[in-house]
C-alpha positions in Angstrom: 23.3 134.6 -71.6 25.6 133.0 -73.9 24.7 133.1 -77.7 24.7 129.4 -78.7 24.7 130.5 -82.6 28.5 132.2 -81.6 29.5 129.4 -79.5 27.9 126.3 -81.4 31.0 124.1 -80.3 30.3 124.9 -76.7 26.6 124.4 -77.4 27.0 121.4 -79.4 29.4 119.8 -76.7 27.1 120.6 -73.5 24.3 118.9 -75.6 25.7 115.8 -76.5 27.6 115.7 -72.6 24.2 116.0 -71.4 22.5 113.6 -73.5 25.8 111.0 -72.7 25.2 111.8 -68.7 21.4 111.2 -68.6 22.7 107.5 -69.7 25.0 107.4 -66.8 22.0 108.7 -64.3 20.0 105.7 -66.2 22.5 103.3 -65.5 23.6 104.0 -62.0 19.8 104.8 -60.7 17.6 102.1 -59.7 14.6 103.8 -60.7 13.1 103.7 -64.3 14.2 106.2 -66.8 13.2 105.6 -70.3 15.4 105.9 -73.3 13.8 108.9 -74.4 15.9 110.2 -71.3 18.5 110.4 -74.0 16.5 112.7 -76.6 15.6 114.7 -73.6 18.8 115.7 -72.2 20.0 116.2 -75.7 17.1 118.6 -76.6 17.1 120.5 -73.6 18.7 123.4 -74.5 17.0 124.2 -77.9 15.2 127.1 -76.4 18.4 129.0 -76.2 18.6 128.6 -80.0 15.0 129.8 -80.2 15.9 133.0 -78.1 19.1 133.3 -80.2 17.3 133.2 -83.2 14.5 135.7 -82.0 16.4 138.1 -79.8 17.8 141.3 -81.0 21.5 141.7 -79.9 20.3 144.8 -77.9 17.8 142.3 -75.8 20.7 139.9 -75.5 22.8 142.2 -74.1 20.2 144.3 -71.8 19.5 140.0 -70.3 23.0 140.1 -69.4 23.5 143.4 -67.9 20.5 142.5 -65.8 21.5 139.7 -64.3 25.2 141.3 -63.4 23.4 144.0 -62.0 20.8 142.3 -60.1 23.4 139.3 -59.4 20.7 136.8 -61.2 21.4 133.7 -62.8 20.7 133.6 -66.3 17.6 131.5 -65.9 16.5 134.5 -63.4 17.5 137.3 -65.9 15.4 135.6 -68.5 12.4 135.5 -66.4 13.0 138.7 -65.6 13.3 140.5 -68.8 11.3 138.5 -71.2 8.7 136.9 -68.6 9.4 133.5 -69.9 12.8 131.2 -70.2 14.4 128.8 -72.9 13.0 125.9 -71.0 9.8 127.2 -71.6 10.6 128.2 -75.4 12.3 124.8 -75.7 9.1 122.8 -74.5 7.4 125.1 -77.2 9.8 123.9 -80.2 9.4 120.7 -79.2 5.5 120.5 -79.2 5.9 121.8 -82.6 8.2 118.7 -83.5 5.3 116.4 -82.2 7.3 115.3 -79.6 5.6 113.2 -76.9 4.6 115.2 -73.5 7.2 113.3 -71.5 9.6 114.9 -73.4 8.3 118.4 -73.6 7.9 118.4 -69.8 11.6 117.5 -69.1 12.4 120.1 -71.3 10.3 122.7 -70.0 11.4 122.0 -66.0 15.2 121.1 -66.7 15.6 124.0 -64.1 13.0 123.7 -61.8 12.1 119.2 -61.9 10.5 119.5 -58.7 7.7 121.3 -60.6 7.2 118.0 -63.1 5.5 115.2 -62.6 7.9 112.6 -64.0 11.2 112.2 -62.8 12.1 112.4 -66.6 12.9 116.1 -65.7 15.0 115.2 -62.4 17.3 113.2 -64.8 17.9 115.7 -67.3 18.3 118.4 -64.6 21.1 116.1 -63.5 22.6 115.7 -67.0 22.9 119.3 -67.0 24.3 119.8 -63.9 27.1 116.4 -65.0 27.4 118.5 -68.1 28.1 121.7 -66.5 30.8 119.9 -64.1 32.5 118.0 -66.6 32.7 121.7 -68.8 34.0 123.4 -65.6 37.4 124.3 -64.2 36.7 122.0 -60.9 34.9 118.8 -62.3 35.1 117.4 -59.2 33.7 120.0 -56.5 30.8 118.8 -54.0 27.6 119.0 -55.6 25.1 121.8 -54.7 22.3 120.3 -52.1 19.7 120.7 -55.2 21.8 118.7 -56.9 22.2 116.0 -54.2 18.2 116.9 -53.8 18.1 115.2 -57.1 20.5 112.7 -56.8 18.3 111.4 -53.9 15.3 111.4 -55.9 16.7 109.7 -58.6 18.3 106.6 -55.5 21.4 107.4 -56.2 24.0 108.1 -53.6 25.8 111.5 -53.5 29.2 110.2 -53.3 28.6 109.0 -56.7 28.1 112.2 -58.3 31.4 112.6 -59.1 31.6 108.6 -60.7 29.0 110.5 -62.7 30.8 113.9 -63.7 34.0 111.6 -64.4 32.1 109.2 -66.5 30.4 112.1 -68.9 34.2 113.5 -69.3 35.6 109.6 -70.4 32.0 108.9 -72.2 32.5 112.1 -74.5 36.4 111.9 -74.9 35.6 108.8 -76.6 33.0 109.8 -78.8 35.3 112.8 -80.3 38.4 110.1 -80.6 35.8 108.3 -82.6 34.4 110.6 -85.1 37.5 112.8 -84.9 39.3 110.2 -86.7 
């Protein structure tokens, strides 16, 4: 489990790549998906920061070696060692901040959106996935069949995703051109 605190650019980047992909998915689906898609994808994360902020470096580091030793993702090791995960803790942060229950939901299932009952959460799942690709060494691979899963859901075509993926990369390029200046 990555600190975000230690790695706020990395943080800061996948945020904003999400929240810039969950347009894409907006644009290129033919179902609705509200604005607050936007707010959602860009939010979905903040229970990292809340573990970040409550964890002890020990239970940081005992999350990790569980999930290399039991070959867990980090969602997984979370669940494992704490009995909850940052979706969870985010959905929490963002009850506090009065935010409506649309959001909160998208928040809380951005791993699991087959557990929501909005596709709010599908999209943001996707915008996390786009983010993750466009972050990755092989932007371009094949999508996981989750990820196709919720391309389908969302009517779009899987041959798109990577019209996606290349969109977030372009999409966030030229929002640091434009405030790097």
């Amino acid at each position: 489990m990555q600190d975000p605190t230690r790695a706020g650019m990395d943080a800061w980047r996948h945020a904003v790549t999400a929240a810039l992909s969950s347009e894409l998915v907006r644009e290129l689906s033919p179902m609705y998906v509200p604005a607050s898609a936007m707010t959602a994808a860009l939010l979905h994360d903040v229970g990292k920061l809340v573990l970040a902020k409550a964890l002890t470096p020990h239970m940081v580091q005992m999350i990790e070696q569980v999930a290399r030793a039991e070959r867990l993702s980090p969602l997984q090791a979370e669940m494992a060692v704490l009995e909850t995960h940052h979706g969870e803790l985010g959905a929490i942060a963002a009850e506090a901040w009065e935010l409506p229950e649309p959001i909160l939901e998208a928040i809380r299932f951005h791993h699991m959106p087959w557990e929501a009952s909005s596709p709010l959460a599908t999209v943001v799942y996707l915008a996390d996935e786009i983010a993750h690709a466009a972050a990755s060494g092989d932007p371009y691979g094949l999508p996981s069949p989750t990820i196709v899963r919720a391309l389908q859901v969302m009517e779009i075509l899987p041959g798109d995703y990577g019209t996606l993926v290349g969109g977030a990369i372009e999409r966030y390029e030229q929002l640091a051109d434009r405030f790097a200046a």
